[in-house]
Every structure is written in C-alpha cells, then in structure tokens.
Biopython code that builds the backbone (N, CA, C, O; Angstrom):
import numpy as np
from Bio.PDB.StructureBuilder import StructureBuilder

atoms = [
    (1, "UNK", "N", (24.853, 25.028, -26.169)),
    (1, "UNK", "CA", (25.528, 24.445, -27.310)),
    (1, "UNK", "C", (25.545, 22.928, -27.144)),
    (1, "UNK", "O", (25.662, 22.468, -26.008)),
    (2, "UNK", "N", (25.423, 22.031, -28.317)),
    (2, "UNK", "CA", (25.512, 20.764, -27.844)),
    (2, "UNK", "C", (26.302, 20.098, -28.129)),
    (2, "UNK", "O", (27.097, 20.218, -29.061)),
    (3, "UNK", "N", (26.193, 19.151, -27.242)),
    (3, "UNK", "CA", (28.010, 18.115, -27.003)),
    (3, "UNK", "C", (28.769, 17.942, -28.378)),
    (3, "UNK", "O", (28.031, 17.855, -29.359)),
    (4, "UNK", "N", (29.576, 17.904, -28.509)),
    (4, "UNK", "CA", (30.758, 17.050, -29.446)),
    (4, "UNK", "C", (30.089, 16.104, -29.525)),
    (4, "UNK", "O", (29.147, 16.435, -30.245)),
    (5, "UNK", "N", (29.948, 14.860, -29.160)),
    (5, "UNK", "CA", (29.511, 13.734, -29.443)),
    (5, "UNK", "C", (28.589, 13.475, -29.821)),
    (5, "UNK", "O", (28.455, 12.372, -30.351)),
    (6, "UNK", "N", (27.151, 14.677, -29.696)),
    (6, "UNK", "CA", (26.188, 14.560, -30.052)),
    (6, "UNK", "C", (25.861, 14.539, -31.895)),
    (6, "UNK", "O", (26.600, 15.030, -32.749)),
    (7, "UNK", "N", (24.871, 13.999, -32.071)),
    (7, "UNK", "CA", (24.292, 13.837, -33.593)),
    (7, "UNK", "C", (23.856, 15.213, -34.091)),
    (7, "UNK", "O", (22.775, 15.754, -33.856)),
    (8, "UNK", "N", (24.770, 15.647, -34.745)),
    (8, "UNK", "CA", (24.250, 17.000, -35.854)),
    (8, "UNK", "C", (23.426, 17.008, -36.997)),
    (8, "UNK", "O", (23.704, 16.614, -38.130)),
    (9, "UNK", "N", (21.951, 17.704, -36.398)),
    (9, "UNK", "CA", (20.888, 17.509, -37.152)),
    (9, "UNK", "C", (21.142, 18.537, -38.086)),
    (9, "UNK", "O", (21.246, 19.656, -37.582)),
    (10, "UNK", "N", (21.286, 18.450, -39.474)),
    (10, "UNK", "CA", (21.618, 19.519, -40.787)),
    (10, "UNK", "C", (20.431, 20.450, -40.560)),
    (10, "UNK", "O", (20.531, 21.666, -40.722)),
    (11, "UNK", "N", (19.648, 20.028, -40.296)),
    (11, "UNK", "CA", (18.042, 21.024, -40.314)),
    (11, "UNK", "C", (18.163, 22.218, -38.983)),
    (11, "UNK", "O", (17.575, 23.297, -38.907)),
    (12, "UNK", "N", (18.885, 21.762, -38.255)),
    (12, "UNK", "CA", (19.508, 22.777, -36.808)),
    (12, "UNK", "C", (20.462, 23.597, -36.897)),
    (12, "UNK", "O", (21.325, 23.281, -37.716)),
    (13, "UNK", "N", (20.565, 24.247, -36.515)),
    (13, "UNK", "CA", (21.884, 25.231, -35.823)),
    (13, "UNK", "C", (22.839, 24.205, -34.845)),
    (13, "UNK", "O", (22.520, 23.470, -33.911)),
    (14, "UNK", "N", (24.038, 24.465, -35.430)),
    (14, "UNK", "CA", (24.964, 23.291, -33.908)),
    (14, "UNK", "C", (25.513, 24.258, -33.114)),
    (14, "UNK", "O", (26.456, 24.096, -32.339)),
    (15, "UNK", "N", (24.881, 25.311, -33.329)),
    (15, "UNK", "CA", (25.346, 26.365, -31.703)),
    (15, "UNK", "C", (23.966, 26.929, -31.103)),
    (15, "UNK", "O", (23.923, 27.216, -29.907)),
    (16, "UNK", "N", (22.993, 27.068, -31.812)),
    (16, "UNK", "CA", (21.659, 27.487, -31.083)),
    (16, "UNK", "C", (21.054, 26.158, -30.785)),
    (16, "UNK", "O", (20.885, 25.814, -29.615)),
    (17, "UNK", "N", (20.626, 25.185, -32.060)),
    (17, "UNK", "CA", (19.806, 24.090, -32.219)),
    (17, "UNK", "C", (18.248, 24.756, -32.906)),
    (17, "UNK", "O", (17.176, 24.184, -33.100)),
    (18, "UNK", "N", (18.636, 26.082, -33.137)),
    (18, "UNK", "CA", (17.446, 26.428, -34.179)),
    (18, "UNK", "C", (17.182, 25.659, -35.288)),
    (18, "UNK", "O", (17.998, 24.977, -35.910)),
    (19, "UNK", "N", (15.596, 25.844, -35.586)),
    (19, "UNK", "CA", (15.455, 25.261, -36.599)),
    (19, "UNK", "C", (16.006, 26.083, -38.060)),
    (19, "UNK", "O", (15.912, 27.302, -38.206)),
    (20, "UNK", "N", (16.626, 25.085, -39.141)),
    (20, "UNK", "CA", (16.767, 26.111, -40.109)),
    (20, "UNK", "C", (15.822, 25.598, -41.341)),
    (20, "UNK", "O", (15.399, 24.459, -41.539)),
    (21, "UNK", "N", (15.620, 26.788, -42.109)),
    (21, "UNK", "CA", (15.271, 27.198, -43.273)),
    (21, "UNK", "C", (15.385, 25.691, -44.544)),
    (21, "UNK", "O", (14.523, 25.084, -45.180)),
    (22, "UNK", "N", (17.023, 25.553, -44.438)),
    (22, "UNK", "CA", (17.692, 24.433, -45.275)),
    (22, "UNK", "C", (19.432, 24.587, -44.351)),
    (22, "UNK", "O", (19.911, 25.577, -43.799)),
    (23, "UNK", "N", (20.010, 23.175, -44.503)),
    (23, "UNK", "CA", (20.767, 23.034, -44.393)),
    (23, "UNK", "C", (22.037, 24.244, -44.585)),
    (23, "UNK", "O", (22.688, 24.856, -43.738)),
    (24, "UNK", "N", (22.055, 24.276, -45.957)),
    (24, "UNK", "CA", (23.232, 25.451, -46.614)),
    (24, "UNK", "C", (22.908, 27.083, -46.354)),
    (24, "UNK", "O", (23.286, 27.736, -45.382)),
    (25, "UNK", "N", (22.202, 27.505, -47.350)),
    (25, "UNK", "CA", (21.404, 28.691, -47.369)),
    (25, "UNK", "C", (21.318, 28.675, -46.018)),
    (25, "UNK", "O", (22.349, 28.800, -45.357)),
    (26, "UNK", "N", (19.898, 28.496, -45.316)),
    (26, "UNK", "CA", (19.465, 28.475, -44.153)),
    (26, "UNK", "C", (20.733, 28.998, -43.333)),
    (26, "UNK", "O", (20.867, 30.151, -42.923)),
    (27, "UNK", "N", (21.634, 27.957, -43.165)),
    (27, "UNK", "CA", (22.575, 28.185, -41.849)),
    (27, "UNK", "C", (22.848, 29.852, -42.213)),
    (27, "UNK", "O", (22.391, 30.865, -41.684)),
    (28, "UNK", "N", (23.904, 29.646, -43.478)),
    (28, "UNK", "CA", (24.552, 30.732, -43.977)),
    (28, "UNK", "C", (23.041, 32.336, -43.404)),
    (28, "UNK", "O", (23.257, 33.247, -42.604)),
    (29, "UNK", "N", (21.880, 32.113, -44.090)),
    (29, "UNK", "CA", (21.126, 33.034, -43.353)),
    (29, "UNK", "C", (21.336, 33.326, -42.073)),
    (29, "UNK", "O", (21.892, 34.349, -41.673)),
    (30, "UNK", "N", (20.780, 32.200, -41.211)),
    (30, "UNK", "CA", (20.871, 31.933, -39.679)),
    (30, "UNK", "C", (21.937, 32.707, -39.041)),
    (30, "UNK", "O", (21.640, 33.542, -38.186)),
    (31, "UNK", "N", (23.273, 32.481, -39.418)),
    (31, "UNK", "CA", (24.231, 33.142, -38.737)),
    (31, "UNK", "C", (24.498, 34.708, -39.248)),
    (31, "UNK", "O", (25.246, 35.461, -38.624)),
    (32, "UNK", "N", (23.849, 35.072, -40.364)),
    (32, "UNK", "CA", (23.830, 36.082, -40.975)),
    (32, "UNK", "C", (23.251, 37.242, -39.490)),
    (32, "UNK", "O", (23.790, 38.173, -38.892)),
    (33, "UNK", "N", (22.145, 36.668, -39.402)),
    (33, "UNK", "CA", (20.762, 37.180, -38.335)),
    (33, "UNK", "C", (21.115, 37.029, -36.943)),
    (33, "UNK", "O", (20.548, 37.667, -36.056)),
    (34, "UNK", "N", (21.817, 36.398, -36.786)),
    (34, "UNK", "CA", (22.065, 35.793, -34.947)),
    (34, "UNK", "C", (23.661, 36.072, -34.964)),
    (34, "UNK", "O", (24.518, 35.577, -35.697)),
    (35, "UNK", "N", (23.799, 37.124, -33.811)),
    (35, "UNK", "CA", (25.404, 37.494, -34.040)),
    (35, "UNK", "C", (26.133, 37.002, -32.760)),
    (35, "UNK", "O", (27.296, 37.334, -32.533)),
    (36, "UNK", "N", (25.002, 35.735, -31.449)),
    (36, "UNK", "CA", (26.024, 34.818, -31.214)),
    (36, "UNK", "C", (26.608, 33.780, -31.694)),
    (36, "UNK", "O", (27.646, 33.298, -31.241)),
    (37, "UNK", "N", (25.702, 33.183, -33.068)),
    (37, "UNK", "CA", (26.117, 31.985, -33.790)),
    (37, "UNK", "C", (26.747, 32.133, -34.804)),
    (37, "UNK", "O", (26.994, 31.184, -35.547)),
    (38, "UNK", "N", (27.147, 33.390, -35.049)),
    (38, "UNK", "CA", (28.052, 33.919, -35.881)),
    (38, "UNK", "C", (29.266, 34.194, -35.605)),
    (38, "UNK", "O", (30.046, 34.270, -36.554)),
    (39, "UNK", "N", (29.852, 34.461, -33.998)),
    (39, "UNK", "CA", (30.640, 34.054, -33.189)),
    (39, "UNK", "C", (31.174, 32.994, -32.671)),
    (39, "UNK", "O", (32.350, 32.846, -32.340)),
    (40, "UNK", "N", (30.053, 32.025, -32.576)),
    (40, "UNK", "CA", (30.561, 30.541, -31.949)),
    (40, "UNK", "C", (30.893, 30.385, -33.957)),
    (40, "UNK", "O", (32.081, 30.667, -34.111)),
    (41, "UNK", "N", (30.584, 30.228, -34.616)),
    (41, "UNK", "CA", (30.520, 29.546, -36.270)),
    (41, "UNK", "C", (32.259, 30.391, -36.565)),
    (41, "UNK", "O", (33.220, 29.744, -36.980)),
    (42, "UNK", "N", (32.313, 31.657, -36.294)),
    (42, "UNK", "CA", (33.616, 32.378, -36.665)),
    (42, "UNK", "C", (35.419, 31.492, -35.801)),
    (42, "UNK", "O", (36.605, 31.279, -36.056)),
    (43, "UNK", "N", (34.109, 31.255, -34.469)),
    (43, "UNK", "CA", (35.344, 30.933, -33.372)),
    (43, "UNK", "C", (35.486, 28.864, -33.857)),
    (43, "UNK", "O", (36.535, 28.220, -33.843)),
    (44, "UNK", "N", (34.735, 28.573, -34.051)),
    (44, "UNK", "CA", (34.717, 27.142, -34.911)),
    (44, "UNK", "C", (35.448, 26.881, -36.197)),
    (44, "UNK", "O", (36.223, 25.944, -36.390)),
    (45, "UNK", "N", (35.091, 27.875, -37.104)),
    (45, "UNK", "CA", (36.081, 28.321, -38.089)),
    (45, "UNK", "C", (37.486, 28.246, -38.097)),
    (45, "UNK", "O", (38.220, 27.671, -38.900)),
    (46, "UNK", "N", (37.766, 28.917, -37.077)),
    (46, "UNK", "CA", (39.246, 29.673, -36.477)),
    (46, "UNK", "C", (40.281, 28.428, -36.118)),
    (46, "UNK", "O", (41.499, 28.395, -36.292)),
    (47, "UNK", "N", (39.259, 27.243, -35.469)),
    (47, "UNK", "CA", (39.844, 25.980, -34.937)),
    (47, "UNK", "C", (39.996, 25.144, -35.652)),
    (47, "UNK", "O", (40.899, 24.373, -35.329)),
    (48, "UNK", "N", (39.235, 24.825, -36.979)),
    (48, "UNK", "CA", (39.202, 23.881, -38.007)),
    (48, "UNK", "C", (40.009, 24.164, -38.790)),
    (48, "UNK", "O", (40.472, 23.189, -39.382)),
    (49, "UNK", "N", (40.504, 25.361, -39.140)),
    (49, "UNK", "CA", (41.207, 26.134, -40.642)),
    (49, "UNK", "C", (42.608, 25.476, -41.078)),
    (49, "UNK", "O", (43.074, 25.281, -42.200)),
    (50, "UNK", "N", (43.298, 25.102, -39.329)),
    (50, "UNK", "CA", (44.490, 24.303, -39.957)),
    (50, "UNK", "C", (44.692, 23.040, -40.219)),
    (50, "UNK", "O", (45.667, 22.530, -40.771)),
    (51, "UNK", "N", (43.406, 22.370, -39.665)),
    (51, "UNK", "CA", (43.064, 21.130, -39.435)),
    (51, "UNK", "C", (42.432, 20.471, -41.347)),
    (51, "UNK", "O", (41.789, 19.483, -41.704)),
    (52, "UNK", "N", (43.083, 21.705, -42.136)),
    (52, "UNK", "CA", (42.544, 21.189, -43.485)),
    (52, "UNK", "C", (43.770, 21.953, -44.215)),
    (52, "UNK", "O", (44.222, 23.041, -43.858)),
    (53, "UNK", "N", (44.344, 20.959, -45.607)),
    (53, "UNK", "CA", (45.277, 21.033, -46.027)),
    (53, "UNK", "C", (45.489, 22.199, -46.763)),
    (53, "UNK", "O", (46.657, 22.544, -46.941)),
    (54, "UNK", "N", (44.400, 23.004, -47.315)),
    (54, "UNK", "CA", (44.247, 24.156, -47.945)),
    (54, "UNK", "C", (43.636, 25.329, -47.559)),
    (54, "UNK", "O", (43.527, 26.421, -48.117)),
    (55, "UNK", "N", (43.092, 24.713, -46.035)),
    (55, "UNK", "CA", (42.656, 25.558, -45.554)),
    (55, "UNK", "C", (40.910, 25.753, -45.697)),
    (55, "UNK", "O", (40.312, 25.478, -46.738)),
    (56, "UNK", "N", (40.258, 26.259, -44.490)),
    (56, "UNK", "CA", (39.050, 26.505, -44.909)),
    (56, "UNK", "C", (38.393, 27.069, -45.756)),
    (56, "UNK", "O", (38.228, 28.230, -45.380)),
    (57, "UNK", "N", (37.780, 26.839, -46.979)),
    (57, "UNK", "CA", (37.497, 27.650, -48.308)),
    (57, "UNK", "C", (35.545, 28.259, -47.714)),
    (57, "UNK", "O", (34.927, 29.142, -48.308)),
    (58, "UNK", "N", (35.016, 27.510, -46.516)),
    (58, "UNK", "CA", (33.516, 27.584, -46.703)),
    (58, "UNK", "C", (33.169, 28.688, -45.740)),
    (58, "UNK", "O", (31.999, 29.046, -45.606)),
]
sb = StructureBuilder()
sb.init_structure("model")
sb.init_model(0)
sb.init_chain("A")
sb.init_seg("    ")
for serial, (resi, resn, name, xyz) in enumerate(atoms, 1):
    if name == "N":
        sb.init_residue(resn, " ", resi, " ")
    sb.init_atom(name, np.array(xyz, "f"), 0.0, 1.0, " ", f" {name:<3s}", serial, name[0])
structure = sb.get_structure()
C-alpha cells in the first residue's frame, strides 16, 4: 500500500497501485473484482465517514 504522503495517481488503485480502466468507473470496477481492495477501500471508508459533515455519500 502506498504512503500517506505519497502522490495519488487517479489512473491507480491507492491500495494495489493497479492500473485502472478510468478513474471513477474503473476503481468502482477494480474493487468490485479484487476483494483485498475492497477491504482496505471498506476499512478507509469506515475512517473517513465521520471526518465529513453528512457523512460519506460515495
């Protein structure tokens, strides 16, 4: 997985670093298909959700 600090390429995965498809779609596929980045993306989720005033809608 790569650093926090590091530059998040939209065209990648930020838990594999696969290449994707497209940014949106793509990911949303990507994690569809790969059920550790669907875990790290769920467990990322989980940490951000309160960190937004309405909550995570995506």
């Amino acid at each position: 997985m790569p650093l926090a600090e590091s530059t998040v390429e939209p065209r990648r995965c930020p838990f594999c670093e696969a290449e994707l498809a497209s940014p949106g779609a793509g990911f949303v596929r990507h994690i569809d298909e790969s059920p550790e980045c669907r875990d790290a993306f769920e467990t990322w989720r989980d940490r951000v959700t309160d960190d937004m005033r309405a909550g995570w809608a995506g």
